[in-house]
ROPA-771848 format. One line per field, with one value per residue: residue in one letter; x, y, z of N, C-alpha, C in turn. Coordinates in steps of 0.05 Angstrom, whole numbers. Layout:
BEGIN
code: c(A ...)
n.east: c(X ...)
n.north: c(Y ...)
n.up: c(Z ...)
ca.east: c(X ...)
ca.north: c(Y ...)
ca.up: c(Z ...)
c.east: c(X ...)
c.north: c(Y ...)
c.up: c(Z ...)
END
This chain:
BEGIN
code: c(X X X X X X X X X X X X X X X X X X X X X X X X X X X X X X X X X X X X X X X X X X X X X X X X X X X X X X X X X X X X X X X X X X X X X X X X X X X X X X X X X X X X X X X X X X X X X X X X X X X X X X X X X X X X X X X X X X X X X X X X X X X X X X X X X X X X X X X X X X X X X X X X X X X X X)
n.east: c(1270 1229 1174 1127 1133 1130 1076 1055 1071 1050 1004 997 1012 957 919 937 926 879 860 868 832 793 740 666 629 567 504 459 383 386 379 426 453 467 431 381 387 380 328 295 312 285 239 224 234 187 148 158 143 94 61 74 50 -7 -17 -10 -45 -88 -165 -214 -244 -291 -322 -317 -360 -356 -394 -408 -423 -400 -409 -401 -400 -392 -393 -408 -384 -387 -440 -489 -515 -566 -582 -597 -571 -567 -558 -514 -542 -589 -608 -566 -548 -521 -497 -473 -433 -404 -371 -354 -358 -406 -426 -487 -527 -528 -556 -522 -484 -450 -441 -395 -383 -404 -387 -326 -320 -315 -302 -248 -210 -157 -134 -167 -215 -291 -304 -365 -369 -398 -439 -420 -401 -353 -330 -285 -243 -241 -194 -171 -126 -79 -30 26 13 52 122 152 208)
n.north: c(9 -12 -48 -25 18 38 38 70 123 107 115 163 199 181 210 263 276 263 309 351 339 364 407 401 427 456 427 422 417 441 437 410 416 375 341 367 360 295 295 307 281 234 246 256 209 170 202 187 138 133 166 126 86 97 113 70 33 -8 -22 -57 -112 -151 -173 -214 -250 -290 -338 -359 -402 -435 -421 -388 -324 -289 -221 -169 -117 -75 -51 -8 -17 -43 -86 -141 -190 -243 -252 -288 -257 -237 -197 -163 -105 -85 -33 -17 27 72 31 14 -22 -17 -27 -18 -22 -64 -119 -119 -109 -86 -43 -44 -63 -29 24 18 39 40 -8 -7 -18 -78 -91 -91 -104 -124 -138 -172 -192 -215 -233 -262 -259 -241 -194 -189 -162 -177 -202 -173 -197 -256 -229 -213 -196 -182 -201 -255 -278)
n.up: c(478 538 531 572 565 506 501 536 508 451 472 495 446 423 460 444 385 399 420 369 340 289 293 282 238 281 264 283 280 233 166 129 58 31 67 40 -13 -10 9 -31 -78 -55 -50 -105 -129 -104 -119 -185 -180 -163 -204 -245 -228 -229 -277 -304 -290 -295 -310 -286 -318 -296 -236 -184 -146 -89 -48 21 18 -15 -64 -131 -171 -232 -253 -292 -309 -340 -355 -332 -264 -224 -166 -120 -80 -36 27 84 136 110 53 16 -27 -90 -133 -192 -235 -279 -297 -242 -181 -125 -58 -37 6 67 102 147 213 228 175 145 105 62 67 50 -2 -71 -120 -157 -188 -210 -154 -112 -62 -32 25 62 122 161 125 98 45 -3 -51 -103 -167 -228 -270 -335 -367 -355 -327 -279 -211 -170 -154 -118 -74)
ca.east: c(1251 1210 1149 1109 1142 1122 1042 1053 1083 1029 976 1004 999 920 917 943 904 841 851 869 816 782 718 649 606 540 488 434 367 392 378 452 448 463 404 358 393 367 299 286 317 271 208 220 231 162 124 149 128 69 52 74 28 -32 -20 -9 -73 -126 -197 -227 -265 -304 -320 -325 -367 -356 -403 -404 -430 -378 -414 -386 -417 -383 -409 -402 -378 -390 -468 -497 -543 -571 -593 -601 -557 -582 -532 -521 -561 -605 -600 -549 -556 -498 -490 -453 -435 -380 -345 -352 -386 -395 -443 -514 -541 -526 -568 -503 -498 -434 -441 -358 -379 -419 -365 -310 -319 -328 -279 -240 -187 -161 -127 -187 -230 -298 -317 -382 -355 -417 -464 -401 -400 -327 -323 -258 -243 -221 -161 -174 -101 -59 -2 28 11 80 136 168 234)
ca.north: c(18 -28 -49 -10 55 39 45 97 136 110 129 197 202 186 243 292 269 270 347 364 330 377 416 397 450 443 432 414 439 456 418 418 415 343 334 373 334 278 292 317 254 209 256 241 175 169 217 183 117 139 163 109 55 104 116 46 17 -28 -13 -96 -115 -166 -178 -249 -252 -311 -332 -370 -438 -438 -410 -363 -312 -270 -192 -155 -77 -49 -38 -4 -42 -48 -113 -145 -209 -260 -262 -304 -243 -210 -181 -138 -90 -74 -22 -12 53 77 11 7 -32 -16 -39 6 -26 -88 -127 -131 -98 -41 -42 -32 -67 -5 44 11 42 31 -28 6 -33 -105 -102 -75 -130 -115 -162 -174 -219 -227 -240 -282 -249 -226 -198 -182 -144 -195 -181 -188 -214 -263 -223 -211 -170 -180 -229 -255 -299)
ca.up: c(497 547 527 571 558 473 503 549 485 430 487 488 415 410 469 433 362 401 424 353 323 270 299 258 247 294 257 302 283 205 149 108 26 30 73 21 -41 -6 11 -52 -94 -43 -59 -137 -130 -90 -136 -207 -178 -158 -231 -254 -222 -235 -314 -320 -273 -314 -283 -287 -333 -292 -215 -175 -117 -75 -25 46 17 -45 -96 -150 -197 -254 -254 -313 -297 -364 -360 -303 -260 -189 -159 -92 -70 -11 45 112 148 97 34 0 -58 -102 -161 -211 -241 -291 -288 -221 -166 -101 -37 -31 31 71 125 169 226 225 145 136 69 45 72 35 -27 -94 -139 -194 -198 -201 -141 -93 -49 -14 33 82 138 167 103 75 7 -9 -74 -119 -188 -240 -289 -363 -367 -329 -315 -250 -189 -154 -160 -89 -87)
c.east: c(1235 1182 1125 1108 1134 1086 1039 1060 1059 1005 976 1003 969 914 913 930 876 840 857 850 799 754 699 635 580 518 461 407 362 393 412 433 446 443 377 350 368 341 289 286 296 236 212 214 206 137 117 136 100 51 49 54 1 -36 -26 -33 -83 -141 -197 -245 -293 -304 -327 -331 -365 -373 -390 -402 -412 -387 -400 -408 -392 -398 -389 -399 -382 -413 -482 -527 -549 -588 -582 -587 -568 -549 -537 -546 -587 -594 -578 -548 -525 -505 -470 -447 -411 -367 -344 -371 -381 -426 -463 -511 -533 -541 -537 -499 -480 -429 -407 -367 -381 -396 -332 -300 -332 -303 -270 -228 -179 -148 -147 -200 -248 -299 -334 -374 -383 -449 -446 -397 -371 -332 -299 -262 -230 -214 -175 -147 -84 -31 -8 24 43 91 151 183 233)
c.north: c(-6 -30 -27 19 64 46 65 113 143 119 159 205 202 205 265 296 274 298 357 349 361 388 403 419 437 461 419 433 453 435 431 411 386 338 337 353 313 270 298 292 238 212 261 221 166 186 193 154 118 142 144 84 70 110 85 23 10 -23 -57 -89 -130 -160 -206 -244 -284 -308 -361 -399 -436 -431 -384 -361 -292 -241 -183 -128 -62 -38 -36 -10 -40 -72 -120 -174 -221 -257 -279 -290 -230 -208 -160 -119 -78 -62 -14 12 56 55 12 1 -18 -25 -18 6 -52 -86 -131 -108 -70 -38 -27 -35 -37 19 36 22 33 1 -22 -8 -53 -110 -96 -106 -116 -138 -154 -197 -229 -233 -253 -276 -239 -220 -187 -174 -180 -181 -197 -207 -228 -260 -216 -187 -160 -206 -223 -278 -307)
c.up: c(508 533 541 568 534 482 520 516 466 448 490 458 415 432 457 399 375 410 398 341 316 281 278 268 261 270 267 295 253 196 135 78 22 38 54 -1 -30 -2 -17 -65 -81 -58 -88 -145 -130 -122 -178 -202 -173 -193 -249 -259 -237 -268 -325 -310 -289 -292 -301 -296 -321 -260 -208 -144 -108 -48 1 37 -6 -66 -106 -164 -201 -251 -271 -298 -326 -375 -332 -290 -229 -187 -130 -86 -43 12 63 125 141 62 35 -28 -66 -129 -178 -231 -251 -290 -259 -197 -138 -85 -36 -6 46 89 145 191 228 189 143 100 62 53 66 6 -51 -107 -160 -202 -197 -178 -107 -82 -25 -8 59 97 150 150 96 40 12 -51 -88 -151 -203 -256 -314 -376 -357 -325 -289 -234 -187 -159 -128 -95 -57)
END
């Protein structure tokens, strides 16, 4: 047979393969079983990690304020206390409560600090950008947050 008579031929073959090709059910609109499996397995996954981190969280024993001009101070979190800090703008008052600190009042002017929260944990960080105080949770141990390669 000529050559182009062998591609006329095999082209008539995938013709007639592509009209018998196998229907798929439409499922547009429907979750299948496989789909469920899957969401389900994802929302386990998600949930035991979740438990995980939170069973296993350390609250900090300590906090470190850093200010604008380089100074450091140590804050104890295990006796509850209120006191007032100098900033660039003003004063700030921070208390401490259950193991944990958080911002009263600042002289700054949209106080994010003070609507930040409280610091439970060692991986939490308030900071006043415009009083220059950042403060952070310290870890009683030096193990790792995260490892990157």
């Amino acid at each position: 047979m000529p050559p182009g008579k062998a591609w006329l031929k095999s082209a008539k073959r995938v013709r007639e393969m592509v009209k018998k090709k196998p229907q798929l059910q439409e499922t547009q609109g429907r979750l299948t079983r496989f789909d469920l499996g899957l969401l389900f397995l994802v929302l386990a996954l998600a949930g035991v990690g979740f438990l995980y981190r939170h069973i296993t969280a350390t609250s900090a024993e300590a906090a470190l304020l850093r200010f604008w001009d380089g100074r450091e101070e140590v804050i104890d979190l295990s006796q509850d206390q209120k006191w007032q800090i100098q900033g660039k703008l003003g004063p700030v008052w921070l208390e401490i409560k259950n193991g944990q600190l958080r911002v009263i009042d600042s002289s700054c002017p949209e106080k994010i600090c003070v609507r930040s929260g409280s610091l439970p944990s060692e991986t939490m960080v308030i900071v006043c950008v415009p009083n220059g105080i950042i403060i952070e949770a310290e870890r009683g141990d030096e193990g790792y947050d995260a490892l990157t390669w």
